[in-house]
PyMOL Python script that loads the backbone (N, CA, C, O; Angstrom):
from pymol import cmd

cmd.read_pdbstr("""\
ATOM      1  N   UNK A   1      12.198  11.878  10.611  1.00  0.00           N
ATOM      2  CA  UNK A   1      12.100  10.440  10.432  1.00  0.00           C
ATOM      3  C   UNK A   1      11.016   9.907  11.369  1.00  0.00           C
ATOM      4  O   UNK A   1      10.925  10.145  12.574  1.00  0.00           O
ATOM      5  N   UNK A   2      10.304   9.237  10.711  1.00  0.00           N
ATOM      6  CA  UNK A   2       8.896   8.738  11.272  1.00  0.00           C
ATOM      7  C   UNK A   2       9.403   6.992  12.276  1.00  0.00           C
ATOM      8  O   UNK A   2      10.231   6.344  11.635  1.00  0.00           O
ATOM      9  N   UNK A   3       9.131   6.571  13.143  1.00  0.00           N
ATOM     10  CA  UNK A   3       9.571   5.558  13.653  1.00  0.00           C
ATOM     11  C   UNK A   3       8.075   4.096  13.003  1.00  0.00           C
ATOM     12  O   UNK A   3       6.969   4.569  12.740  1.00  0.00           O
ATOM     13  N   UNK A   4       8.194   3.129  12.904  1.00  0.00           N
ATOM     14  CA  UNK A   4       7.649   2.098  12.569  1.00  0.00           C
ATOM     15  C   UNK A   4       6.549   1.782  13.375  1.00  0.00           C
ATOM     16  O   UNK A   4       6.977   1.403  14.465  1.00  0.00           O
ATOM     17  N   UNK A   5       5.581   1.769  13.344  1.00  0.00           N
ATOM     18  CA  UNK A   5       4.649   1.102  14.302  1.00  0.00           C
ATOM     19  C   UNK A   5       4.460   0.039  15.140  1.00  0.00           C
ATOM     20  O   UNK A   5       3.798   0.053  16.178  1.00  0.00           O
ATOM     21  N   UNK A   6       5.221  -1.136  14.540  1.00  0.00           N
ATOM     22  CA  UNK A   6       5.567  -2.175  15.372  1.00  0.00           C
ATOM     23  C   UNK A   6       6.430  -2.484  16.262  1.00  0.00           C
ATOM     24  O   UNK A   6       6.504  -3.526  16.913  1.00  0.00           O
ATOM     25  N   UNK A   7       7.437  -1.086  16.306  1.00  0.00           N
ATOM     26  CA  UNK A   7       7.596  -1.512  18.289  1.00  0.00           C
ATOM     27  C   UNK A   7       9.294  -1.248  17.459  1.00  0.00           C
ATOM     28  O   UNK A   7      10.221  -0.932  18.205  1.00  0.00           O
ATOM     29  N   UNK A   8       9.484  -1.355  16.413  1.00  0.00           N
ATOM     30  CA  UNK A   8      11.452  -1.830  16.364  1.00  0.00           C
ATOM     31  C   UNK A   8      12.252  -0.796  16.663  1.00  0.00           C
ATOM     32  O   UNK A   8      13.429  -0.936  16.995  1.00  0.00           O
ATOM     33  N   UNK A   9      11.579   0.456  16.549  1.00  0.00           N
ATOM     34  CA  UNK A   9      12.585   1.516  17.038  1.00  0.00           C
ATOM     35  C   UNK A   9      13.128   2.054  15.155  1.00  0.00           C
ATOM     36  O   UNK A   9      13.738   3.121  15.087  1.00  0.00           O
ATOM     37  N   UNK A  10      12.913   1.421  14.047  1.00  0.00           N
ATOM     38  CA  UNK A  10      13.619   1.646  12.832  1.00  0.00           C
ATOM     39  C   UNK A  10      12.795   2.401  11.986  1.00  0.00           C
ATOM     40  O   UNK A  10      11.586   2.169  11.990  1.00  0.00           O
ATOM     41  N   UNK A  11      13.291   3.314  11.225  1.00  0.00           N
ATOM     42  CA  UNK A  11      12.228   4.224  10.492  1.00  0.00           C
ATOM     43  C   UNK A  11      11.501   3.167   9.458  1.00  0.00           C
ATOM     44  O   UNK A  11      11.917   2.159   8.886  1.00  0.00           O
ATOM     45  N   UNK A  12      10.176   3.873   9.471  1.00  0.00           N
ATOM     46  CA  UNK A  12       9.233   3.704   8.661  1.00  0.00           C
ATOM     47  C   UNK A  12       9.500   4.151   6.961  1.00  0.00           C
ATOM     48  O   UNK A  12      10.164   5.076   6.494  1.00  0.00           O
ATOM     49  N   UNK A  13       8.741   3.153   6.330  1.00  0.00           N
ATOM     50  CA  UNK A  13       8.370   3.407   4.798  1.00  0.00           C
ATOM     51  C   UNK A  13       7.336   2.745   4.614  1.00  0.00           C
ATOM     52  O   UNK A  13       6.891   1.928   5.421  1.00  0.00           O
ATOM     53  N   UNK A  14       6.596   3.168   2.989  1.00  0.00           N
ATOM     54  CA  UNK A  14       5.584   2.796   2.522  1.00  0.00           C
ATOM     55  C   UNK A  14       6.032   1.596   1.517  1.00  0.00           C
ATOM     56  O   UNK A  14       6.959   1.446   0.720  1.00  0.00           O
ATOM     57  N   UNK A  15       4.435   0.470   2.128  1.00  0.00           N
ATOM     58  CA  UNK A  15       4.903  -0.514   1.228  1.00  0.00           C
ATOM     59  C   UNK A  15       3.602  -0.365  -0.310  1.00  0.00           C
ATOM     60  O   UNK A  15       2.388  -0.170  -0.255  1.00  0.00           O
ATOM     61  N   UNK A  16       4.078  -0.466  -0.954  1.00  0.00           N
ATOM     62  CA  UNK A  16       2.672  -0.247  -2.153  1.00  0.00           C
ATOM     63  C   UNK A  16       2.493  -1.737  -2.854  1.00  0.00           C
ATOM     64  O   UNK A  16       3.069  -2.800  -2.622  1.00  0.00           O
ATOM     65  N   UNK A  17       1.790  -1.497  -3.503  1.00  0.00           N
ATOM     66  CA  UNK A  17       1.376  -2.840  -4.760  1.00  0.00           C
ATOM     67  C   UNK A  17       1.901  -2.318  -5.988  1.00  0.00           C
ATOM     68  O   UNK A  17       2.255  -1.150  -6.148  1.00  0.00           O
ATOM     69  N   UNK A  18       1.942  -3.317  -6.933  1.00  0.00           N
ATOM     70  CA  UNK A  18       2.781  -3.019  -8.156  1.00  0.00           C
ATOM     71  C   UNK A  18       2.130  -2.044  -9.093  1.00  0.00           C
ATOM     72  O   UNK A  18       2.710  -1.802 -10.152  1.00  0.00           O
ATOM     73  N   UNK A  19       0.876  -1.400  -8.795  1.00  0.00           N
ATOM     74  CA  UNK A  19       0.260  -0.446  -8.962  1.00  0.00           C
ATOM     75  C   UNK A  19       0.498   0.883  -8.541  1.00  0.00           C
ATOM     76  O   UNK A  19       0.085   1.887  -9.122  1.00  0.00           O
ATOM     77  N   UNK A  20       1.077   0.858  -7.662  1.00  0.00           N
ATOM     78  CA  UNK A  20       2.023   2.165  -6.655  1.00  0.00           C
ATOM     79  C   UNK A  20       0.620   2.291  -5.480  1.00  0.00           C
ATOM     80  O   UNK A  20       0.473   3.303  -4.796  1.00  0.00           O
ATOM     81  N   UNK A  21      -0.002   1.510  -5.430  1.00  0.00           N
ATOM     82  CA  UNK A  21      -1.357   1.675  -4.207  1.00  0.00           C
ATOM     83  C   UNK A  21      -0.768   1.288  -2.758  1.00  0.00           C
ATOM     84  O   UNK A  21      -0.451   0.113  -2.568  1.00  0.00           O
ATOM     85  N   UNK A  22      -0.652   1.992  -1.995  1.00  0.00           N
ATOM     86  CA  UNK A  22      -0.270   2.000  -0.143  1.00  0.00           C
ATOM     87  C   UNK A  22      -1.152   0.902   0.212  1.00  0.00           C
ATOM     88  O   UNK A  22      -2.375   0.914   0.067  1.00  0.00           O
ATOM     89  N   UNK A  23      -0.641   0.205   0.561  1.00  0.00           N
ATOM     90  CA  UNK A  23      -1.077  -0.920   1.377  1.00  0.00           C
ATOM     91  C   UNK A  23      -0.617  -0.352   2.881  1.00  0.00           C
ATOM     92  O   UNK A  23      -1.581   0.175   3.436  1.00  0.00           O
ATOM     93  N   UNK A  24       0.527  -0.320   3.636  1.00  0.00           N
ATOM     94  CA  UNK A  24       0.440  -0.100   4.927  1.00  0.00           C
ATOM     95  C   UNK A  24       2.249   0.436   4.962  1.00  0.00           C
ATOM     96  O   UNK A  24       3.019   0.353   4.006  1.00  0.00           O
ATOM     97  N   UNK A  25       2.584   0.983   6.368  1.00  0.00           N
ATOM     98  CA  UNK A  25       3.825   1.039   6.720  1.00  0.00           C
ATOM     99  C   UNK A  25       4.810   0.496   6.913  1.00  0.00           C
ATOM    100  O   UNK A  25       4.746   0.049   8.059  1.00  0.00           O
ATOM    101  N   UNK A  26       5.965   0.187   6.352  1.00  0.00           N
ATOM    102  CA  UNK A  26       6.658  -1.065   6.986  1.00  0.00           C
ATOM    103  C   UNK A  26       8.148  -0.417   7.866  1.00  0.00           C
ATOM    104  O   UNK A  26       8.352   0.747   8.211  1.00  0.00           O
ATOM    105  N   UNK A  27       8.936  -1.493   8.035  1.00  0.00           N
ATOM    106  CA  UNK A  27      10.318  -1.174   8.528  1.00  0.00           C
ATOM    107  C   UNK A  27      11.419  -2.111   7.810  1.00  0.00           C
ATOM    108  O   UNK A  27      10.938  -3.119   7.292  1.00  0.00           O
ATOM    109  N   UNK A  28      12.462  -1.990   7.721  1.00  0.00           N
ATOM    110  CA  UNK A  28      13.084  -3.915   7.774  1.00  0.00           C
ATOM    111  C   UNK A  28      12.808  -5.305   8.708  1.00  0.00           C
ATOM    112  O   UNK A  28      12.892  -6.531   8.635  1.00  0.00           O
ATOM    113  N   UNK A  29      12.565  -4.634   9.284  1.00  0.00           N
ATOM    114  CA  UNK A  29      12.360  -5.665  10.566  1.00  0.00           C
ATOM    115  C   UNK A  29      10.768  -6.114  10.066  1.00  0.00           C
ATOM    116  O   UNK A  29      10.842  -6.924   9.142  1.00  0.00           O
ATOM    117  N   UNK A  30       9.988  -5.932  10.279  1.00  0.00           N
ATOM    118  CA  UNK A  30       8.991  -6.257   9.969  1.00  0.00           C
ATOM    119  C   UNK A  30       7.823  -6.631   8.589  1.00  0.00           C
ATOM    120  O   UNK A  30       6.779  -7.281   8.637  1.00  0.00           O
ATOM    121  N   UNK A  31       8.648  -5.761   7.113  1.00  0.00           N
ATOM    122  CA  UNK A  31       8.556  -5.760   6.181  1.00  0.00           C
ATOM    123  C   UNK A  31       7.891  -7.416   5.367  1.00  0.00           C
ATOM    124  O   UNK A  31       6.945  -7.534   4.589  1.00  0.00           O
ATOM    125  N   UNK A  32       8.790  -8.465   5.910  1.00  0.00           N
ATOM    126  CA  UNK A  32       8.450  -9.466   5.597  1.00  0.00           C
ATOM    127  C   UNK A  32       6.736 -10.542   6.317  1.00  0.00           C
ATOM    128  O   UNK A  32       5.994 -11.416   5.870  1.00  0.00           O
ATOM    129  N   UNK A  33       6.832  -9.931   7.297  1.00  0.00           N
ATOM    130  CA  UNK A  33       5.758 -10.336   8.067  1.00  0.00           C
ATOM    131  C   UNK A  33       4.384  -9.645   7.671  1.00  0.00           C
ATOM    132  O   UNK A  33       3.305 -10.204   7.474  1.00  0.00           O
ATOM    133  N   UNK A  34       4.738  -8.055   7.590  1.00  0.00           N
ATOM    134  CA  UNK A  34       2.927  -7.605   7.099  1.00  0.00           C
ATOM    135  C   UNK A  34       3.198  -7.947   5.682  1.00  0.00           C
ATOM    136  O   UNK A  34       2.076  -7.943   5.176  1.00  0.00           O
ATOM    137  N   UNK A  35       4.250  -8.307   4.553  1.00  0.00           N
ATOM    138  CA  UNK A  35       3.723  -8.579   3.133  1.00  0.00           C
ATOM    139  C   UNK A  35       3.227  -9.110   3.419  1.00  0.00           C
ATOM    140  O   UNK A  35       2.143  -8.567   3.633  1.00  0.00           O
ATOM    141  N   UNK A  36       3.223 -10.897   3.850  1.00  0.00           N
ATOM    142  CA  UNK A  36       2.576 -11.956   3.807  1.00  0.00           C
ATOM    143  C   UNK A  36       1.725 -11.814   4.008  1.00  0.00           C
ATOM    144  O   UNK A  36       1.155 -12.897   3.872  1.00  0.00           O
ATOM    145  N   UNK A  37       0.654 -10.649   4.488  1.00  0.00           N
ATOM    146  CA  UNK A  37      -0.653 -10.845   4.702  1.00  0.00           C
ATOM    147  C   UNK A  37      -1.704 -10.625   3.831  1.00  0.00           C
ATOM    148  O   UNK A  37      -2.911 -10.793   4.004  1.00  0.00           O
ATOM    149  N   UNK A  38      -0.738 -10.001   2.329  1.00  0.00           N
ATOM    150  CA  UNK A  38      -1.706  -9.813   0.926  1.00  0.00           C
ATOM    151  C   UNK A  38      -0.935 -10.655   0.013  1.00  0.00           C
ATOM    152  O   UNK A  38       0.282 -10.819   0.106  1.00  0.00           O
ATOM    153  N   UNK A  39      -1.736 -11.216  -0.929  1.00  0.00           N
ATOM    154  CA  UNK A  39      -1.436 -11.803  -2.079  1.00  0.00           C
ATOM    155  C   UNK A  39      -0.252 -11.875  -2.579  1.00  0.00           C
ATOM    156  O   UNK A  39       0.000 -10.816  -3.154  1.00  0.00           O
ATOM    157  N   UNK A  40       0.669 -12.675  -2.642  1.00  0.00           N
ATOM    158  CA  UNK A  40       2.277 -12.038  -3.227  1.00  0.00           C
ATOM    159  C   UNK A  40       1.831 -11.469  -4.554  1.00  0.00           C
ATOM    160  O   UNK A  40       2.720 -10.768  -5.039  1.00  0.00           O
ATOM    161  N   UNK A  41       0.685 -11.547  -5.338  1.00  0.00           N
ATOM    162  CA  UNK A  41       0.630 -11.328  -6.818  1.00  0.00           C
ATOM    163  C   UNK A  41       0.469  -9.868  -6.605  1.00  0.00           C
ATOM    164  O   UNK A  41       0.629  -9.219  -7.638  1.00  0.00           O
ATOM    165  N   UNK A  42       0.209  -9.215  -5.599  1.00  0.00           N
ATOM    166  CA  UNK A  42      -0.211  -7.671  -6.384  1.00  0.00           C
ATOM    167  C   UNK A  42       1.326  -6.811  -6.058  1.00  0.00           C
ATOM    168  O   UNK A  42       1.403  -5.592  -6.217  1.00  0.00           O
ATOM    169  N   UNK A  43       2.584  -7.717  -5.552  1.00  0.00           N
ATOM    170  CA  UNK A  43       3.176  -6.962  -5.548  1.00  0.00           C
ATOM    171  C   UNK A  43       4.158  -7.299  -6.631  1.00  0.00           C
ATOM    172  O   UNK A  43       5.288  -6.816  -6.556  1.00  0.00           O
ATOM    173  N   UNK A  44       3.803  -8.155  -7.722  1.00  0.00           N
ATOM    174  CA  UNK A  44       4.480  -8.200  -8.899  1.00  0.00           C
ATOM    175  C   UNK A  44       3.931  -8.198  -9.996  1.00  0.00           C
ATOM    176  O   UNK A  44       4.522  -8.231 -11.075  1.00  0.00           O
ATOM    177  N   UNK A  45       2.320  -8.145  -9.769  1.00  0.00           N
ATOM    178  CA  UNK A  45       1.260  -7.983 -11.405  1.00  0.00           C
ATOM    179  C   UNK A  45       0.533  -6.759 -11.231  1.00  0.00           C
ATOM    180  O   UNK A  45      -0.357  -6.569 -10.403  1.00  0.00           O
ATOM    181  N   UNK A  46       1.046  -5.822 -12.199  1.00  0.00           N
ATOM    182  CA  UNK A  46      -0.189  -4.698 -11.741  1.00  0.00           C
ATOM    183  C   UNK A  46      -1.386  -5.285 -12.313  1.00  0.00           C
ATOM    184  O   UNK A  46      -2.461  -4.887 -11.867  1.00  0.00           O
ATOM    185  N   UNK A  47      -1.383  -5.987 -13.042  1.00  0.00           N
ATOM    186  CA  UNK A  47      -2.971  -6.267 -13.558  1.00  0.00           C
ATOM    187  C   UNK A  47      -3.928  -7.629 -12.629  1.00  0.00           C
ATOM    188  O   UNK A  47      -4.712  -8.534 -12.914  1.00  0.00           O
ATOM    189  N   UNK A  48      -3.448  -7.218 -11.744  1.00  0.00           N
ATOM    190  CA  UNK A  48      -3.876  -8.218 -10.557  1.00  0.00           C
ATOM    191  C   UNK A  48      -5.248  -8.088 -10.626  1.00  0.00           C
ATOM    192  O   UNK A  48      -5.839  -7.094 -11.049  1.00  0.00           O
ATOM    193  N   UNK A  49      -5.878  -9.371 -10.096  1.00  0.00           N
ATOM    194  CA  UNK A  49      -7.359  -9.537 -10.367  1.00  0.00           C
ATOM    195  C   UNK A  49      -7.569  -8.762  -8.832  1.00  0.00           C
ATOM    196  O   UNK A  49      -6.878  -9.021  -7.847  1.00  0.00           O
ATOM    197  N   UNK A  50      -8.488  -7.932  -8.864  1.00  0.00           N
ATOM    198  CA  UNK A  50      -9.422  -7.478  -7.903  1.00  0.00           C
ATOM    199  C   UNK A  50     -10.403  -6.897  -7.645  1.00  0.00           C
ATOM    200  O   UNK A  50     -10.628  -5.755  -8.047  1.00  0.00           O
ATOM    201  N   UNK A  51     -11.343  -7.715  -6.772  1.00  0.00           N
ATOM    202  CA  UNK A  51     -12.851  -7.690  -6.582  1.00  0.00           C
ATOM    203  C   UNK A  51     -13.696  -5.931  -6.496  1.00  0.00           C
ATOM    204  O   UNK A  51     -14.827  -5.822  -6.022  1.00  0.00           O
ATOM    205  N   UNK A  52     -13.097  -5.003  -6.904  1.00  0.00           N
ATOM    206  CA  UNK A  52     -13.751  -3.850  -6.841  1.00  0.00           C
ATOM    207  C   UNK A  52     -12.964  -2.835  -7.937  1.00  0.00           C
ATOM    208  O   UNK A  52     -11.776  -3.087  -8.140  1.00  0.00           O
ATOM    209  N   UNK A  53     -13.606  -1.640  -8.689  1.00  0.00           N
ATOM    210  CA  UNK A  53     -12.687  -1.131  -9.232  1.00  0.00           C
ATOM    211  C   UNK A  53     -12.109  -0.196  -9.048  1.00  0.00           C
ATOM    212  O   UNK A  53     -12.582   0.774  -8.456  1.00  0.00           O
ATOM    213  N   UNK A  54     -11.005  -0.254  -9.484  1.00  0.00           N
ATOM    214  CA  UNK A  54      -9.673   0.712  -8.868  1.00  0.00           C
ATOM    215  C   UNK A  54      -9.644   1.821  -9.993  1.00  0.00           C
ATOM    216  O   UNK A  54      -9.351   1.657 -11.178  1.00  0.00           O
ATOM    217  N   UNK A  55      -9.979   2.877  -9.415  1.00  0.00           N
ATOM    218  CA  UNK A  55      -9.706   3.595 -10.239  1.00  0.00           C
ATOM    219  C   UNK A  55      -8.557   4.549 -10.195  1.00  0.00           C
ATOM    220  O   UNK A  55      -8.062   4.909  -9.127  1.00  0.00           O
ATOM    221  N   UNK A  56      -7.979   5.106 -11.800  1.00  0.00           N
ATOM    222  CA  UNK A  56      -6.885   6.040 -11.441  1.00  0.00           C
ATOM    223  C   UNK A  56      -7.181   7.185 -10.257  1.00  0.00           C
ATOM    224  O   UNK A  56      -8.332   7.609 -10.152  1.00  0.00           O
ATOM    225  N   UNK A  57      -6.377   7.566  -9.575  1.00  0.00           N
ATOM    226  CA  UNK A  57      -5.582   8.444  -8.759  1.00  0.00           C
ATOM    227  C   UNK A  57      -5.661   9.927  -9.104  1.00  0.00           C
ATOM    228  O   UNK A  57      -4.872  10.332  -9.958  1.00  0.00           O
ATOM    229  N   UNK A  58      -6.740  11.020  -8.399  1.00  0.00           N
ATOM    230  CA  UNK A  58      -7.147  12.330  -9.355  1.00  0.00           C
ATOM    231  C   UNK A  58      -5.726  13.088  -8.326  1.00  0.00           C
ATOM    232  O   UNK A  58      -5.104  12.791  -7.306  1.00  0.00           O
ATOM    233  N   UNK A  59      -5.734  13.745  -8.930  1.00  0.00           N
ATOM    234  CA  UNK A  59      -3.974  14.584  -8.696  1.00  0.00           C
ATOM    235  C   UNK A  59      -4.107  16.244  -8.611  1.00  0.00           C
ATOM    236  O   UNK A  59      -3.328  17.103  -8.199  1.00  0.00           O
ATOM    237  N   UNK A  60      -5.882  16.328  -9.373  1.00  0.00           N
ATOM    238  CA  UNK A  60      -6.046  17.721  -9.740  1.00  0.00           C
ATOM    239  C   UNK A  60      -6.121  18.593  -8.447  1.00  0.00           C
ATOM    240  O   UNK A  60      -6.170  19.822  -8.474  1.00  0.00           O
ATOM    241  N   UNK A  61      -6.126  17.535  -6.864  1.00  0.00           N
ATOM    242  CA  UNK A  61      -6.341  18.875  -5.695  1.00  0.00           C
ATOM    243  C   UNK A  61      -7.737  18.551  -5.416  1.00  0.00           C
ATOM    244  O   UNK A  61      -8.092  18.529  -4.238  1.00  0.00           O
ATOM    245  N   UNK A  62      -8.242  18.397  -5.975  1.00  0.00           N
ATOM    246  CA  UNK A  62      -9.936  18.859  -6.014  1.00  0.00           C
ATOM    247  C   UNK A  62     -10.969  17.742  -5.405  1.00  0.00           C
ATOM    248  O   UNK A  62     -11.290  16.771  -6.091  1.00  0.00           O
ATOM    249  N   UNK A  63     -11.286  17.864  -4.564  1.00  0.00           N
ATOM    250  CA  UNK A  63     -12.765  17.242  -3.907  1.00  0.00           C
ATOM    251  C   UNK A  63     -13.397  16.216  -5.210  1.00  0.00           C
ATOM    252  O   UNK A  63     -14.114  16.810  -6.016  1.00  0.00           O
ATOM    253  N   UNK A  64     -13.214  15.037  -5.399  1.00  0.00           N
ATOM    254  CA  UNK A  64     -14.393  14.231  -6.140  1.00  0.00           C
ATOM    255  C   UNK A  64     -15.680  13.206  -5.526  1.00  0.00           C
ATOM    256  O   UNK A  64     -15.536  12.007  -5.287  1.00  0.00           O
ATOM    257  N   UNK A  65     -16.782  13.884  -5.365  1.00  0.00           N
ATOM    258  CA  UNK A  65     -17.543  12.881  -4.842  1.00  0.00           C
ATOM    259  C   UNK A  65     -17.679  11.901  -6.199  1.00  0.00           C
ATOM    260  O   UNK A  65     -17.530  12.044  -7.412  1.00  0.00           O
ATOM    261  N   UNK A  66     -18.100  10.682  -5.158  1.00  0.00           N
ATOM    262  CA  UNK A  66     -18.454   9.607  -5.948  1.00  0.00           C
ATOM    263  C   UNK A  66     -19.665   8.882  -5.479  1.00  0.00           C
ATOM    264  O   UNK A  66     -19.689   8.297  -4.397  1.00  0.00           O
ATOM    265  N   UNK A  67     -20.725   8.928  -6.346  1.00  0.00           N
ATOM    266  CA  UNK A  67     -21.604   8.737  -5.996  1.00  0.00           C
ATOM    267  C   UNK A  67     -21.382   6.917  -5.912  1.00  0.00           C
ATOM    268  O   UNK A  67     -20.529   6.181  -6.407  1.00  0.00           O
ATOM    269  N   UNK A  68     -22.981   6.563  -4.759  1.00  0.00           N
ATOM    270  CA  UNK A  68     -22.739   4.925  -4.367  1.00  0.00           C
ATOM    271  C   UNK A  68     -23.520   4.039  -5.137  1.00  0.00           C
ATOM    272  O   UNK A  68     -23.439   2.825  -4.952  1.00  0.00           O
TER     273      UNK A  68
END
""", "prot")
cmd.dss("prot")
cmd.show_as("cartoon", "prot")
cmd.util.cbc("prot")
cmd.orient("prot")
């Protein structure tokens, strides 16, 4: 069991977007405080508007460069 970063002593979990994308670590204790710092929409629209594109998630193992 991984402990929380912010000091509470309570195990850690991952918080994602309604996309399943990691945004950051949370705890109970603190959970409510780092949401507020993104959009409430991406954690209930996956088709959330955002400024870059997201692409699917490669799973195959394998090194993908991406060119810039």
């Amino acid at each position: 069991m991984k402990l929380c970063f912010c000091g509470s002593g309570l195990p850690r979990y991952e918080l994602v977007d309604a996309r399943g994308i990691f945004c950051t670590y949370v705890c109970d204790k603190c959970e409510k405080t780092k949401r507020s710092r993104y959009r409430p929409d991406i954690f209930t629209d996956s088709d959330y508007w955002a400024d870059e594109p997201i692409e699917p998630e490669d799973t195959s193992g394998r090194f993908r460069y991406i060119a810039p």
